[in-house]
N, C-alpha and C positions, 0 to 999 in steps of 0.2 A: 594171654596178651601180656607183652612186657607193659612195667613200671616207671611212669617218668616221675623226676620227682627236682622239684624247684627249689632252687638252692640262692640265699639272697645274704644271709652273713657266712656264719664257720664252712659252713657246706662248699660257698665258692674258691672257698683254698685247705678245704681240707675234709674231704667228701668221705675217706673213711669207708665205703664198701666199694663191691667190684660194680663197674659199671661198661655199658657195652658202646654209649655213645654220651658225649659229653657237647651241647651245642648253648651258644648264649642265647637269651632268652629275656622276653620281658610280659611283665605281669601288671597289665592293666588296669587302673584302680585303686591304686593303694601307692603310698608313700613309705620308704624304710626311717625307722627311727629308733633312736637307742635309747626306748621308755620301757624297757622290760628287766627286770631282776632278774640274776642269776645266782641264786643261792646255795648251787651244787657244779659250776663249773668255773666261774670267772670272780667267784666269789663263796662267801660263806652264809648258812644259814643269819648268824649275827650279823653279816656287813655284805648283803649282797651286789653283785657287780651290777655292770648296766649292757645288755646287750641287745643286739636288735630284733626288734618285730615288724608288721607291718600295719598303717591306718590306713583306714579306708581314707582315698581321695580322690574321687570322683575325675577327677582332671590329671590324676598324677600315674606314673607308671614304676615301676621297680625293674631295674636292669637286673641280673644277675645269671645262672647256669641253670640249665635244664640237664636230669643227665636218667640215662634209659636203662636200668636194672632188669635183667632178665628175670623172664616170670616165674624160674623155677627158684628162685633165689630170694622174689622180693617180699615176699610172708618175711621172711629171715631179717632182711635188712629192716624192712618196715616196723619192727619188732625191738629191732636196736636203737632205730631212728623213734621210736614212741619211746624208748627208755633216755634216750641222748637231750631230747625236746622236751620231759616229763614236766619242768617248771613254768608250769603255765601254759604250756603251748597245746593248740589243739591241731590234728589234721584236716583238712580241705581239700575238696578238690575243683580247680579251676580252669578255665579255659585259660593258655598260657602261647605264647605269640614265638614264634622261632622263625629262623628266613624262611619266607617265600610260604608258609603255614603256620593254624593255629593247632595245638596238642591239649588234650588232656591231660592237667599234669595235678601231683598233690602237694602240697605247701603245708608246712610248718606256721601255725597261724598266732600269736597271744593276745587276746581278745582284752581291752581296755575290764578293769574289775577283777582280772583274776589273782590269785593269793600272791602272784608276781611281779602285779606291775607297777612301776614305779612313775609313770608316766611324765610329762613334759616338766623340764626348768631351765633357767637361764644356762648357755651356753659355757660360762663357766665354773659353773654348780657342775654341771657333766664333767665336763672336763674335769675337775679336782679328784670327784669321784671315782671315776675313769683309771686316774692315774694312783693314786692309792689300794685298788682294789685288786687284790688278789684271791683266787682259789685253786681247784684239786685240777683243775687243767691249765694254770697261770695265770699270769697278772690280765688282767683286764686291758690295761694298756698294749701289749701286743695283742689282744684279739684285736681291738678297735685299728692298730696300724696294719695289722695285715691285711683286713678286710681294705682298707684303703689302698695299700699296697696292690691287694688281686685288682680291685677293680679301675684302678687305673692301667692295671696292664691289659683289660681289656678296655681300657680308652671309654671306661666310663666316668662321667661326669653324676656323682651325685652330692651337692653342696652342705646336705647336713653333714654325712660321714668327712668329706675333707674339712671344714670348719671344724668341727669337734677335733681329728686328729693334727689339724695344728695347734688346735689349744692347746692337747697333750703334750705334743713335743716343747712347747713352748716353755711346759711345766719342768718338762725336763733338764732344761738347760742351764 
């Protein structure tokens, strides 16, 4: 059986293996938020980034890409994606909603406690952070805009990530 596999920050604009179908997708239950350390991509061990996970929220859903890895391939991918994820992120797998059905899919998960997380602060405490932080995949600041950027082009609406990224640019100017 092919591999779906739920893409909700870097993943939505920047998926990085082969994939055989790419469809949007939303993931019931949980809310995205930018309370996770990145000490190996968007950041450094000493000054790590802020990038997103997901909290559970009972009422809340996560838009983001669902994308379908063929089976002979996703040992492979799934192997890069546990080394890509390694900071704190665990996998999961969960019932995940696409048009007209629901899939099996596996998520990238960073559970509140882990050696990563930096969890919730004021919107401009992020923000500063945010724009400050750099590491071995770049500034912080363009992960957080592009992720904003992807998902408005999919005409999604998600208020933490656009708030936080005007903060950013605001910082910018």
């Amino acid at each position: 059986m092919d591999a779906w596999i739920f893409g909700y920050g870097s993943l939505v604009w920047r998926p990085d293996m082969p994939v055989l179908e790419r469809v949007p997708a939303r993931l019931p239950g949980f809310a995205r938020r930018f309370w996770q350390g990145s000490p190996d991509h968007r950041g450094t061990p000493q000054a790590p980034g802020r990038v997103v996970t997901l909290i559970d929220d009972p009422q809340g859903a996560v838009d983001g890409v669902l994308y379908r890895v063929e089976r002979s391939v996703a040992d492979e991918v799934l192997a890069k994606l546990d080394h890509r994820e390694k900071a704190g992120y665990q996998r999961l797998s969960r019932s995940i909603e696409v048009p007209g059905r629901q899939v099996q899919g596996l998520v990238y998960y960073a559970a509140e406690g882990n050696p990563s997380w930096l969890g919730p602060a004021p919107l401009e405490v992020m923000a500063s952070h945010i724009h400050r932080s750099v590491g071995p995949s770049g500034s912080n600041r363009a992960y957080l805009l592009r992720l904003d950027e992807a998902l408005r082009s999919m005409a999604v609406v998600d208020e933490h990530v656009a708030e936080l990224a005007a903060a950013v640019r605001a910082l910018a100017r």
